[in-house]
N, C-alpha and C positions, 0 to 999 in steps of 0.2 A: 504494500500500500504506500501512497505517494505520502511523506511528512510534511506535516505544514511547512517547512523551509522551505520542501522542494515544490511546493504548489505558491509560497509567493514568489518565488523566482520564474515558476511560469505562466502564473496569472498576477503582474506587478500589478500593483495597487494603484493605476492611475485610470482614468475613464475611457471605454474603448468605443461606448457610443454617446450617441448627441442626444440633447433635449433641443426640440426645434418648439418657436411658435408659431402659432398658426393662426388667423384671424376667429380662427371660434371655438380658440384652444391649446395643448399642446400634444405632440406627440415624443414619445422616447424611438429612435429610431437604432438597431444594430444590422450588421450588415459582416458575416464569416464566410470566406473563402474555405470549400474544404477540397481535398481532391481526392473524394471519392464521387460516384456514381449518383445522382440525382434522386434517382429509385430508394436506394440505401441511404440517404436523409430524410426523404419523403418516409420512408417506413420508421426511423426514430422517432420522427411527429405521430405516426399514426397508430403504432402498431402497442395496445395497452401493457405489453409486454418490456419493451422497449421504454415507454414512458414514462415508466414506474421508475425506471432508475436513475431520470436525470430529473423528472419534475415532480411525480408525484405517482399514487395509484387512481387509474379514469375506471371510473361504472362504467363498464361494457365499453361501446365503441364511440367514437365521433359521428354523430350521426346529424345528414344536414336538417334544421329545421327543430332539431331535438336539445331537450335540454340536457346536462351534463353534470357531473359532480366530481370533482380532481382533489382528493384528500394527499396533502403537502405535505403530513407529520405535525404540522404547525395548528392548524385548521383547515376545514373545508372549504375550496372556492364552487362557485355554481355558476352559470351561464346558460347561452343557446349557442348553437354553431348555426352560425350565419350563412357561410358559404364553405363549399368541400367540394376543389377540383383537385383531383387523384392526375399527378403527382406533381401539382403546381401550386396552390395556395389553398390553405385553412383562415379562416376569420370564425370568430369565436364573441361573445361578451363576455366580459369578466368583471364579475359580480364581489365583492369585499364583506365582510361583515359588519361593516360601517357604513352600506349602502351606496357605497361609489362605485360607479360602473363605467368600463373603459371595454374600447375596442381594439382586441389584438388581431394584428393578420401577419400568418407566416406562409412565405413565398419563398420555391426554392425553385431556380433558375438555373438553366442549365450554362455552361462556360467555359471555359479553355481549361481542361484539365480533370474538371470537374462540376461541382454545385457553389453554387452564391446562394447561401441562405438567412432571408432578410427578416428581420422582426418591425414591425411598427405596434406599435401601443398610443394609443390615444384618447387623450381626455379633455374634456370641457374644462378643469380647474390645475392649477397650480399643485394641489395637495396633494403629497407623498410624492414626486416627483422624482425628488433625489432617491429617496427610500427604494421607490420602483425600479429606477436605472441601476443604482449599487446591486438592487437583488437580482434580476434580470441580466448584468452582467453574472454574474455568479453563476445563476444556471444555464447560462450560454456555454460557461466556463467546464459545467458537470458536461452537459451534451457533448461538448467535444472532447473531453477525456472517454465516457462512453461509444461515440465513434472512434475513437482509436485503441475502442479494446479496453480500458483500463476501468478503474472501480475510480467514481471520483471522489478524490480527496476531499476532508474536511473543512467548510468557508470558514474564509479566517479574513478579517482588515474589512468588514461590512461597513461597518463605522467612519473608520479612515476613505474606504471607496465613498460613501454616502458623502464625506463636507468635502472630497474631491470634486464631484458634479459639482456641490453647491456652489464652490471656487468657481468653475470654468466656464457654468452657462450663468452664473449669477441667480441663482432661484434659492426659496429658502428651502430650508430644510423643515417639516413639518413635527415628524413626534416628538416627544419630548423619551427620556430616560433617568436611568437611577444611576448615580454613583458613587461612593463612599470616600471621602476624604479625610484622614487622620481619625479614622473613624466613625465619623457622622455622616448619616446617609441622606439626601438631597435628591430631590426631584430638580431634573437640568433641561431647560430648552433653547436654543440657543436659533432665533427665528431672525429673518432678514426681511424687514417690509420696506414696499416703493414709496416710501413717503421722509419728509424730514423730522430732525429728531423731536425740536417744540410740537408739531402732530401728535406724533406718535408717542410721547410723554402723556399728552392732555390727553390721548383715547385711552391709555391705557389704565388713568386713576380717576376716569370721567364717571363710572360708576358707581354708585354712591355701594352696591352691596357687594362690590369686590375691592370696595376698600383695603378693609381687615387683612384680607389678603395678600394683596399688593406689598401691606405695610410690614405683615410679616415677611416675607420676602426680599433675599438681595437683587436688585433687576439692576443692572447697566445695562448704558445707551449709548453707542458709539453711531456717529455719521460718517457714511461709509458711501462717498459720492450725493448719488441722487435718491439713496438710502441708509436706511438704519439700522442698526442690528440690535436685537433685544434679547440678553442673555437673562433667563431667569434662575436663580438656584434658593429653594427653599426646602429647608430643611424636615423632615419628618421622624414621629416618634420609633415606628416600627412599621416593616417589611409591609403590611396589613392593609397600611393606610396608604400607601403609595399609587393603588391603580386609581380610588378616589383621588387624589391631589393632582393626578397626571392629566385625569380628566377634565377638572375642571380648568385647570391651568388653560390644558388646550383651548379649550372651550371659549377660554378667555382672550386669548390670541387672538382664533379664528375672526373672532368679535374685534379686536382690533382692526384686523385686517380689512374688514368689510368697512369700519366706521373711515380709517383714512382713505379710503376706495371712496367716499361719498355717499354711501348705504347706512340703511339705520340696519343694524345687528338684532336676529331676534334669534336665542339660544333655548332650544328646545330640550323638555326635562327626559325625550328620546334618546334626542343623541347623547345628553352627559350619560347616560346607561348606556349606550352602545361602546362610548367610547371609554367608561372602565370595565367594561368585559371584555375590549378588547386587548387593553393595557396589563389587564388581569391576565390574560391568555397568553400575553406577548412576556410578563412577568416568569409566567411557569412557563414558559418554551425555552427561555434563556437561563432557567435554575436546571432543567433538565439536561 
């Protein structure tokens, strides 16, 4: 088996595909040269057998028009397959437990030597962006270890790949995480919005009921061009309470983001439960 040494040395931890914008959104786009036969990638995308190794276990088959269920180890994702031309393009929805739905389409093209196999992912919002591309790199990264035969290596540098995109295309980074310094453990987000720093000060303590909050909380504010960066770290008693704090935090951002956008923020008691069950989930994925 490949050791993490030897998998950052051949998957270096800088970003191997784009985030583009788009006038009604954005898309993550990758694009691998492999040189094998067009058939023999087309059957890694398709074949459940094969799928399981680099992305996940799929219920039965890709079926067009049908809906789907791809258990990741992490959680389940769910979708429709949109369109299925054997052995040129899959498009697919891609359905989150947070309710954000994005559209992947993989297209493999035939080429001097071999296949050009493309990914696009596309989404109406900014949110998990970076997250998506760091991860997406990764299991591009298992797929071609798998075509070449190999068991793939353990991901390592998620984090470090993830505030890479945020570097290179400029976008923020959206979850937030836990990490323990000198012992005391902290909820940390560390978000970049398009607005200036006096904005994005006043939206962010403009709520009279996340005051409290706020005031427990270390937050810097650095201007960073035509943007801000808002690093938040607050502290928390026990392991317990962290998908709560994470959530709201978010929650609170989110709401930033919309208020210096020129939107009035309306933060629904849905989503803070969606989004600590997910942080919950995302908690026990990273203990185990």
């Amino acid at each position: 088996m490949t050791s993490d040494v030897d998998r950052s040395a051949a998957h270096p931890v800088v970003p191997r595909g784009r985030i583009e914008r788009l006038s009604g959104g954005y898309v993550l786009a990758f694009d691998r040269q492999f040189d094998y036969p067009r058939s023999y990638i087309w059957n890694l995308l398709t074949d459940p057998g094969k799928v399981r190794l680099w992305l996940g276990e799929l219920a039965g088959h890709w079926e067009l028009g049908k809906e789907y269920s791809l258990d990741m180890g992490g959680g389940v994702t769910t979708g429709t397959v949109l369109q299925l031309n054997p052995p040129t393009s899959l498009q697919i929805t891609w359905d989150d437990a947070l309710g954000l739905e994005s559209i992947l389409e993989w297209r493999v093209l035939e080429c001097s030597g071999g296949a050009l196999l493309q990914l696009r992912a596309r989404s109406e919002t900014p949110d998990f962006l970076t997250e998506g591309a760091a991860g997406w790199q990764q299991i591009l990264a298992a797929l071609e270890d798998v075509a070449a035969g190999r068991e793939p290596a353990p991901d390592g540098g998620w984090a470090a790949l993830r505030d890479a995109y945020a570097e290179e295309f400029n976008v923020s980074n959206t979850m937030g995480w836990v990490e323990t310094d000198d012992g005391v453990t902290m909820v940390h987000f560390d978000r970049r919005l398009p607005s200036t720093l006096p904005l994005v000060k006043d939206a962010l303590t403009a709520d009279p009921e996340q005051q409290p909050r706020v005031e427990q909380a270390e937050v810097d504010f650095t201007a960073d061009g035509g943007s801000t960066r808002v690093a938040v770290r607050h502290v928390v008693e026990g392991q317990d309470e962290a998908p709560a704090l994470l959530a709201q935090w978010h929650a609170h951002l989110d709401a930033v983001a919309v208020s210096v956008d020129g939107d009035q923020p309306h933060t629904s008691m849905r989503k803070l439960h969606a989004l600590e069950d997910f942080y919950r989930a995302t908690l026990t994925g990273s203990a185990d």
